[in-house]
Structure formats: C-alpha cells, structure tokens
C-alpha positions as CSV (number, residue, x, y, z in Angstrom):
1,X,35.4,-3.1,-11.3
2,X,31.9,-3.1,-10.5
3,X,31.1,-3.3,-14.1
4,X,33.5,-6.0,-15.4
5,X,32.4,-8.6,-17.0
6,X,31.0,-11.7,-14.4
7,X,33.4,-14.4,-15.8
8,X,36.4,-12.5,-14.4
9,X,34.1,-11.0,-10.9
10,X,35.5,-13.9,-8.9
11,X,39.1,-12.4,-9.6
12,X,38.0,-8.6,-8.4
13,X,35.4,-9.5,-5.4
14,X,38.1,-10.6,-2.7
15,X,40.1,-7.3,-2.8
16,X,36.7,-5.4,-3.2
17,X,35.5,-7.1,0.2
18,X,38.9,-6.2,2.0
19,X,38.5,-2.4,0.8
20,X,35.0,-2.2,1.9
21,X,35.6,-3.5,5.5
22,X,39.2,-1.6,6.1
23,X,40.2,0.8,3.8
24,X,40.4,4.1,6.1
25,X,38.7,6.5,3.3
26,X,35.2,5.9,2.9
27,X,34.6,7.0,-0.5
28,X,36.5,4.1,-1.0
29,X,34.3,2.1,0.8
30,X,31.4,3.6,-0.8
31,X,33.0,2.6,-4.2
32,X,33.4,-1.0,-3.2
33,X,30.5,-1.3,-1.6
34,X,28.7,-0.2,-4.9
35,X,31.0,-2.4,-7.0
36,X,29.9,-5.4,-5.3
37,X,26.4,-4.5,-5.4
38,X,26.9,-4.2,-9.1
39,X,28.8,-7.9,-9.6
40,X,26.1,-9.6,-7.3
41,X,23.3,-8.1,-9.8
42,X,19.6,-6.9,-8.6
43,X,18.2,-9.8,-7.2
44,X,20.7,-10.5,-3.8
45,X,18.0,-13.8,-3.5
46,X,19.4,-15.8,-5.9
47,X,21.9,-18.2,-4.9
48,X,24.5,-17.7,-7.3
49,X,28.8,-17.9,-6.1
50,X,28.6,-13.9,-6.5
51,X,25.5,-13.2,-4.5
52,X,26.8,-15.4,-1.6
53,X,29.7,-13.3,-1.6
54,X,28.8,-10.3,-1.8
55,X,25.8,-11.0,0.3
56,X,27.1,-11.1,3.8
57,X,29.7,-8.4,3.0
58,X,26.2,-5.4,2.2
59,X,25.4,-6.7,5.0
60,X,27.8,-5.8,7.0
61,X,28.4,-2.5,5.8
62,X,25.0,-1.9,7.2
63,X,26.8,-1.3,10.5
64,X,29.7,1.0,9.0
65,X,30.6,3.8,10.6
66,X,30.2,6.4,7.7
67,X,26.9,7.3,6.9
68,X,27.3,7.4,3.2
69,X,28.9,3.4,3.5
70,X,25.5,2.5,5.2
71,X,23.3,4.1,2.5
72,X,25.1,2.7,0.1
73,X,24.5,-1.0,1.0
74,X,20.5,0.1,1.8
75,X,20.2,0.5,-1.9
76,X,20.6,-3.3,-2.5
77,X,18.0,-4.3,-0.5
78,X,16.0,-1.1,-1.7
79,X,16.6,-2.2,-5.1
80,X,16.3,-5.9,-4.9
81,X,14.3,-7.6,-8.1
82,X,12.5,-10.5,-7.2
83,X,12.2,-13.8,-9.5
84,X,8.4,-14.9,-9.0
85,X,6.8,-18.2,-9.8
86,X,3.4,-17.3,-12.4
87,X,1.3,-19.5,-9.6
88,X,2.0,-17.5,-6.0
89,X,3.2,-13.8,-7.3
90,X,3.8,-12.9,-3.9
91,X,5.2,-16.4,-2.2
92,X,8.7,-15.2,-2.0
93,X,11.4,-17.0,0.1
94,X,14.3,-15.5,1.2
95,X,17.7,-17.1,0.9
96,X,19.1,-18.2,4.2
97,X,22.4,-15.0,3.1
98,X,19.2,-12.6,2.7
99,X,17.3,-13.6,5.7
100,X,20.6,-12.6,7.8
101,X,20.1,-8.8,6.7
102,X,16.5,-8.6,8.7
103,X,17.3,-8.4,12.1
104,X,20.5,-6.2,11.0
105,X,18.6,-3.8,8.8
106,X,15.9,-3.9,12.0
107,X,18.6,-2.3,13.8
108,X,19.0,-0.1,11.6
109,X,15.9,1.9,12.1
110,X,17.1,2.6,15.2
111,X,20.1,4.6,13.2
112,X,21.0,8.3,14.4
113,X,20.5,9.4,10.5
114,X,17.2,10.0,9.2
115,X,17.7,9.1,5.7
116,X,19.5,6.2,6.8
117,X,16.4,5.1,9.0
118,X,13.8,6.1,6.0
119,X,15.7,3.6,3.5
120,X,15.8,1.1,5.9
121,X,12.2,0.8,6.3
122,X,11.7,0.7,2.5
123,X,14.3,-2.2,2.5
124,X,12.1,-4.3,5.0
125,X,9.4,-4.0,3.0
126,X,11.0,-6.2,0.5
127,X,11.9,-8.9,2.9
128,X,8.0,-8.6,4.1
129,X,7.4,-10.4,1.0
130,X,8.2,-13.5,3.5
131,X,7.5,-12.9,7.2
132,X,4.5,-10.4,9.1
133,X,6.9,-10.7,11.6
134,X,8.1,-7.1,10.4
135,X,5.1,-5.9,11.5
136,X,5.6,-4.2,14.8
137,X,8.9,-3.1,13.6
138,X,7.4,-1.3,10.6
139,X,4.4,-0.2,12.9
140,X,6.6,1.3,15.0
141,X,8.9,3.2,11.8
142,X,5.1,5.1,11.4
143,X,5.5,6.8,14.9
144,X,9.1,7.8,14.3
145,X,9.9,11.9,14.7
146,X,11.0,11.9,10.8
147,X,8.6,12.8,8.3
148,X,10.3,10.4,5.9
149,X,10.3,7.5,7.7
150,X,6.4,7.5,8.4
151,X,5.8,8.1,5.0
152,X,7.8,5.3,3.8
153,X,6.1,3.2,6.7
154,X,2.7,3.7,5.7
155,X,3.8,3.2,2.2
156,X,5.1,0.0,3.2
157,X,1.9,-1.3,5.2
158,X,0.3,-0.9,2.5
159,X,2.4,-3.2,0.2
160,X,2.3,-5.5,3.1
161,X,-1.7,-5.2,3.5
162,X,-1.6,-6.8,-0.3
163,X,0.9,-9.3,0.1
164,X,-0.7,-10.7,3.6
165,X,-4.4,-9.7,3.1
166,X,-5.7,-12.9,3.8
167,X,-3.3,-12.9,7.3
168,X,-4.6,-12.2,10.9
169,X,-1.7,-10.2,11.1
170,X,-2.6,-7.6,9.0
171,X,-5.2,-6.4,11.3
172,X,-2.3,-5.6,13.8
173,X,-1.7,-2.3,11.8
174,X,-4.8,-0.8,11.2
175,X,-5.2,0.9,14.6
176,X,-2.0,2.8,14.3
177,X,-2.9,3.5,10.3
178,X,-6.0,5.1,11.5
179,X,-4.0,7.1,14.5
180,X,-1.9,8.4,11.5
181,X,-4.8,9.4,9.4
182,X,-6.6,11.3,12.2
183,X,-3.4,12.9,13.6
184,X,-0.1,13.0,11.7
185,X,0.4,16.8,10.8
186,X,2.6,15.3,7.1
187,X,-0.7,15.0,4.1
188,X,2.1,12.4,2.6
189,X,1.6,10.2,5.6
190,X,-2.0,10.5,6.1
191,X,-2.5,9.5,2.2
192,X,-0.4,7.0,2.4
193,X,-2.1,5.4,5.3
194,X,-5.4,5.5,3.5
195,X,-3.7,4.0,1.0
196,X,-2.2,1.4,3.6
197,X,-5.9,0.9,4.9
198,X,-7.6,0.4,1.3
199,X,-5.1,-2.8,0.7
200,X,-6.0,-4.2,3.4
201,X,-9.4,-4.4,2.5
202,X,-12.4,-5.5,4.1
203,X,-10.2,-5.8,7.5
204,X,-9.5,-2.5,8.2
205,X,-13.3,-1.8,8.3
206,X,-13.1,-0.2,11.6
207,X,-11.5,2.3,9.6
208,X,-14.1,3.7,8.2
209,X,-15.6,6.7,10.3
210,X,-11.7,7.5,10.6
211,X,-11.9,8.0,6.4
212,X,-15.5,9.2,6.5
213,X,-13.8,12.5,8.5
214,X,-10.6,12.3,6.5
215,X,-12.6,12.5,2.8
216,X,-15.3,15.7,4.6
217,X,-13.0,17.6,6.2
218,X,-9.3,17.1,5.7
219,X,-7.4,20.2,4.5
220,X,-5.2,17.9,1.7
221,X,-6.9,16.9,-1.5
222,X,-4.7,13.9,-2.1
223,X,-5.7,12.5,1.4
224,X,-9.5,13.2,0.7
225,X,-8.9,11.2,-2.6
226,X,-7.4,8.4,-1.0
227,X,-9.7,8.5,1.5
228,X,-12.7,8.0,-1.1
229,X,-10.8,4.9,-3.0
230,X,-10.3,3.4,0.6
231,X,-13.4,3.2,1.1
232,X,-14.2,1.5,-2.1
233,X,-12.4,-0.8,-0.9
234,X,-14.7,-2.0,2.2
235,X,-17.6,-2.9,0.1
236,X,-21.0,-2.9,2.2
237,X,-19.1,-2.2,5.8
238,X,-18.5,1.4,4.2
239,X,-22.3,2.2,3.2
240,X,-22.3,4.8,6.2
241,X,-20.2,6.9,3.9
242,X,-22.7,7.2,1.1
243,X,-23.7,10.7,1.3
244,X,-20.2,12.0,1.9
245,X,-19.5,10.2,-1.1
246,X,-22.6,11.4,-3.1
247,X,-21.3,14.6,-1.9
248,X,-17.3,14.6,-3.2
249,X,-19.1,13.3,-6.7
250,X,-19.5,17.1,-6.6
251,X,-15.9,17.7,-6.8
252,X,-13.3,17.2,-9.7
253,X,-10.5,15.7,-7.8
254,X,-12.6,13.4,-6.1
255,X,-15.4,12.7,-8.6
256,X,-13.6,9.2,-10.0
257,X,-12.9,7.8,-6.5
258,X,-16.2,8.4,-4.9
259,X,-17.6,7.0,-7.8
260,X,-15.9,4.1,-8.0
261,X,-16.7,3.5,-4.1
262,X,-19.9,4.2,-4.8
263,X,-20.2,1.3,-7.1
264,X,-18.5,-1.3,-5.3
265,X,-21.1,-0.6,-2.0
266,X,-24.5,-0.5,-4.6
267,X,-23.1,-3.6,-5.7
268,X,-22.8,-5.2,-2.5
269,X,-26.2,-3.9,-2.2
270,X,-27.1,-5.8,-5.1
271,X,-26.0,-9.1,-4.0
272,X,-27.6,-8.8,-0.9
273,X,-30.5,-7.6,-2.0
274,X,-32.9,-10.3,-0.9
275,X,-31.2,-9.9,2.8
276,X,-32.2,-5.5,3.0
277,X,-35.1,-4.8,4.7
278,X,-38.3,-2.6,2.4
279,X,-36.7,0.2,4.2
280,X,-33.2,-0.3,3.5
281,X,-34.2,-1.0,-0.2
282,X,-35.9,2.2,-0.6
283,X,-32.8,4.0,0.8
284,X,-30.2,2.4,-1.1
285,X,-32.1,2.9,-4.3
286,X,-32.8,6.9,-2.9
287,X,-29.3,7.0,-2.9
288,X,-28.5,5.8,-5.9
289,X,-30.6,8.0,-8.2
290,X,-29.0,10.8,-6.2
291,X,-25.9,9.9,-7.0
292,X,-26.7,9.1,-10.9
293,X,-28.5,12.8,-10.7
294,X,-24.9,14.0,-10.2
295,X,-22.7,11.5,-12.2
296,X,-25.0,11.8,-15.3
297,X,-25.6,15.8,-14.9
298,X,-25.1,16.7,-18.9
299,X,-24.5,20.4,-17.4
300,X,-21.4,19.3,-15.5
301,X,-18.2,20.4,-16.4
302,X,-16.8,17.3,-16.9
303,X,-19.5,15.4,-17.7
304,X,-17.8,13.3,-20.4
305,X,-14.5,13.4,-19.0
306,X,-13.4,9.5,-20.3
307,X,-13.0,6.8,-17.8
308,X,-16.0,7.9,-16.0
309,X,-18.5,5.9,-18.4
310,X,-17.9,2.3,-16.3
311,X,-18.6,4.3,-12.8
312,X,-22.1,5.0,-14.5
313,X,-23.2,1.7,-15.7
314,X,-22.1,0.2,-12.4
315,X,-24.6,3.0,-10.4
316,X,-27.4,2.4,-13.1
317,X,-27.4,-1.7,-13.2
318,X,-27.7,-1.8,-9.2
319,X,-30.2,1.2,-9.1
320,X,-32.0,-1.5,-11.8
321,X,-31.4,-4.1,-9.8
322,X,-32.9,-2.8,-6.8
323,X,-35.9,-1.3,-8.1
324,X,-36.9,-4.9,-9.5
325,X,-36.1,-6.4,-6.3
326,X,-39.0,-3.6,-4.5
327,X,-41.2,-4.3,-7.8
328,X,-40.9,-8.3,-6.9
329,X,-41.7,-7.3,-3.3
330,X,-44.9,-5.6,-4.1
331,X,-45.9,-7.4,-6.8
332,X,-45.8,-10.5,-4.0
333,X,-47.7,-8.5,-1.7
334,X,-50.7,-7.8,-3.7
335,X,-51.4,-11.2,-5.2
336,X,-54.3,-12.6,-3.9
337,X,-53.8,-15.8,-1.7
C-alpha cells in the first residue's frame, strides 16, 4: 500500500492510520507505519493533503509501545529531504504538523532503548535547521551513558555549529565539546567533537589548547586529524599551535590537515601584518620556512602526493609576504631623515 500510486493514497491512508494506532500485532504496525511514511514522501515539511495526514499520525507512533513501531517512525524525521530556497540554504521553517514532533521526539531521548535514543538525536538535528532552542537538549544527548548517542550528538553540534555560526547560541556548546574531547573514552566522539568545534569556527576559540593536547598526544589518529583541521579553522586565535602543527607535517595521516591549518594562521599573519610587532614578524616568518623545510622536503615519501601543491603556495606567498613586510621595516629604518 505504501507504494501505490498517490492519486489513489487518499483511499488507503485512513485504514493505514487505524492499523498503526490499534492493531494488537506490531509488525503490523511497523508495516503501516512505514506505508505511511512512504505515501507522505521524504520531505514531511511540505504541506501537501498526504503529509498532513500522515504527519501527526509518525508522530504519534513516536510514543508506541513497541520498540520497533518507535524506530520505525524515527526514520522519517531521520530521513527528511529538505526543499531550500538558492538565497538562505539553511533558512528552513518547519510546518506547524512538523514543529509538533519536537518536544515529542525531545522526549524521546529520554527513551529506555538506546538505539531508539541515538535516532532521535539525529532526527532533531533536522528540526535544528529552525530553532538553537535544541541546544541544551542535544548538549545534554553528548553526556548520555550510550556510546551512540554522543556520537550522533557531537555529530549533530556540528551541523548545528554551521547552520547557526553567526548565533550567540552556538557558544553554549563548546564547553561541553571540549569536556568530550579531553575525556570521553569513544575516539568516535572525540572526533566528532573536533569536528563539532571546527564548524563552529572562530567561536570555539577557547578550544584550542583542548585540540593542541588532542592533535600531540591522543592515542586515535582520526581524532589527531580532526584535531589539526579544527584548528584551521580558528585562524590567528590558533597560532599557539604552530609547532605542534609544523610537527604532525611530519606525519602522513596528518600532513594535509596541519598543512592546511597552517596556511589559514600565516594568512592571518599576512593580513595583519602591519599590526605584528619586529619580533612577532621574525617568528612567524621562522616558522614558516620551517614548515616549508618539511612540506617541500623532495626526500619525503610523499612528497608529491597530489592535493598537497595548494598547502605549499599558501606557506610560500605569506612567508613572501612577511619577509617584504621586515624588508619595508628596515629599509624605513635606515633612511636618512
């Protein structure tokens, strides 16, 4: 029934509704569940007659007894395919049938089952498309006792950090990001909150000894790596980590990161040059013909590996940069008055 044609839905969607709320087997309720799902299409925030319907009707099952019922219905809000204007990608309003499902899939995290609690928090990340006011809910998902769920939170505050990154709100999560990176025993979740902390940009500057640690001395590869793009990510507020950085250009797995962190701070450096100190210009361009020493070693292994090339230029035109900004200096100082 589920995949009937839509002219005819209209006919099917009434006894579909009345099997998912009282037949007593719930495979059956699974089925209709799904079926509906199916008629309403991917995008439950359209107003169309069969989304209406079927609508309020996931949403209840959200509360069903079975846990199979409840996953069920998750996966339309999991799945949901949003229509976006070309102006405001992420400007997204919910219809007022989809805002209904917050506070009920909200609940939800409080469910018994862990999967059940894991695809709920990826289903509010959809809705965070039009409210921070997810937030604590989703900051508190990252301390639940289920690997799963934290991963999927961080994951999420991440996606948020884009969507909201020019929000106050967005700050709200970064203590408890850094909390997770420092101390959550899952690698999945400490990447994932680096992740989290690199789309929220420049905000979650506070961050950064918390990545400097993670990218020297965590045990998980992936969570250095993220680490290192994080901190591309901060710009100038992350030129403490330069020599960690100059370091992990050392290392395969976290050569392209660190090098593409290290160009975003020397270019920060380079357009605030005229604000550095002598000394700061001499350091900044000490560490950037360090770094090129490494990047440009023709006796590395992976010297030419392709998609380092940009990395490269990006070092060399702010090393360039700088040294014309200290040969301007001089030259300034020694002309007679």
């Amino acid at each position: 029934m589920g995949s009937i044609d839509k002219k005819v839905a209209s006919k099917v969607i009434p006894n579909l509704i009345t099997a998912s709320k009282n037949d007593l087997d719930a495979e059956v309720r699974v089925c209709a569940v799904s079926a509906l799902i199916s008629i309403a299409g991917k995008d439950l925030n359209k107003s169309t007659p069969e989304v209406k319907a079927v609508t309020p009707v996931v949403i209840a099952a959200l509360k069903d007894s079975d846990t199979e019922v409840r996953l069920t219905a998750l996966m339309a809000f999991q799945s949901m395919s949003f229509t976006y204007s070309s102006d405001d990608n992420f400007n997204v309003k919910l219809t007022n049938e989809l805002k209904a499902a917050i506070p009920v899939l909200m609940e939800t995290l409080k469910d018994d089952n862990e999967q059940v609690r894991s695809n709920a928090t990826s289903a509010l990340s959809n809705m965070a498309k039009d409210t921070t006011s997810l937030f604590p809910v989703i900051i508190q998902a990252l301390k639940d006792k289920n690997d799963l769920v934290r991963i999927s939170a961080a994951s999420i505050l991440g996606r948020v950090g884009i969507w909201e990154r020019k929000s106050e709100e967005v700050v709200k999560a970064v203590p408890v990001l850094i909390t997770a990176l420092k101390e959550d025993k899952n690698a999945k979740v400490r990447s994932n909150a680096a992740y989290a902390l690199k789309f929220i940009g420049e905000k979650a500057a506070t961050a950064v000894p918390a990545l400097i640690e993670a990218l020297k001395n965590d045990l998980d590869f992936q969570v250095r790596s993220s680490a290192a793009s994080a901190l591309e990510s901060m710009g100038e507020k992350a030129a403490t980590a330069v020599p960690v950085l100059i370091e992990a250009l050392k290392k395969l797995e976290l050569k392209y990161n660190a090098e593409v962190a290290l160009g975003r701070i020397a270019e920060s450096w380079q357009d605030n040059a005229t604000k550095l100190s002598n000394q700061e210009v001499d350091l900044a361009i000490s560490y950037l013909e360090t770094a090129l020493n490494i990047a440009e070693n023709p006796k590395s292994e992976y010297a030419n590996l392709p998609g380092f090339a940009e990395g490269k230029k990006r070092l060399r035109r702010s090393l360039n940069f700088l040294k014309k900004e200290k040969d301007s200096r001089l030259f300034s100082k020694s002309r007679p008055r």
